[in-house]
Steps between C-alpha positions, in 0.01 A plus 500: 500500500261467203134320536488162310144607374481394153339827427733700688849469378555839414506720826459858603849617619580778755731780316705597787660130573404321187438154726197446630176434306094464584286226299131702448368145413531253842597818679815272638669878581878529510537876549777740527589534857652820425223686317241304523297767292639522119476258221533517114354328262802270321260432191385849474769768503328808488293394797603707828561488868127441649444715795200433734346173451563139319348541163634270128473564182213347342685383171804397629399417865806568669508745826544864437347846461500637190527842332592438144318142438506429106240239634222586718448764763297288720594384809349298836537568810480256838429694824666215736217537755185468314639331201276727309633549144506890301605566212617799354694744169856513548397898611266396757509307821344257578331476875320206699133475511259639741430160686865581672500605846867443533700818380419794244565479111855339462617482880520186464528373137808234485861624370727324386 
């Protein structure tokens, strides 16, 4: 299913079975109950598989990780506990702030 979000009509989609998507605008999630991890970006093709936590594309603002961005290399991070917000280079990673009592660097960032 696809959010109605009149800024989100164009979704992430999982590569392995192509259906399900995640709007990074109203966060209405539909996610892949198979993966639940991997995501392309469908407007940006050279964009990747992301691998440890939720970040988008700052140009395009569609969920991935990306290696090869002709855009930007910037990316934000959400640690799900703390909501604190990191940013990082595409060749860096990005870890929650100090006021987080909750896990170490990236234990619990959200996938997927």
């Amino acid at each position: 299913a696809y959010c109605t979000h009149i800024y989100c009509l164009l979704h992430t989609v999982c590569i392995y079975c192509l259906l399900h998507t995640v709007c990074i605008y109203c966060l209405l999630h539909t996610v892949c109950i198979y993966c639940l991890l991997h995501t392309v970006c469908i407007y940006c093709i050279l964009h990747t598989v992301y691998t440890v936590y939720t970040a988008y594309c700052t140009q395009c603002v569609y969920t991935a990780y990306c290696t090869q961005c002709i855009y930007t290399c910037i990316y934000t991070a959400y640690c799900t506990q703390c909501l604190y917000t990191a940013t990082a280079h595409k060749t860096e990673t990005a870890v929650c702030g100090p006021q987080c009592l909750l896990a170490g660097p990236l234990d619990h960032f959200r996938l997927g």
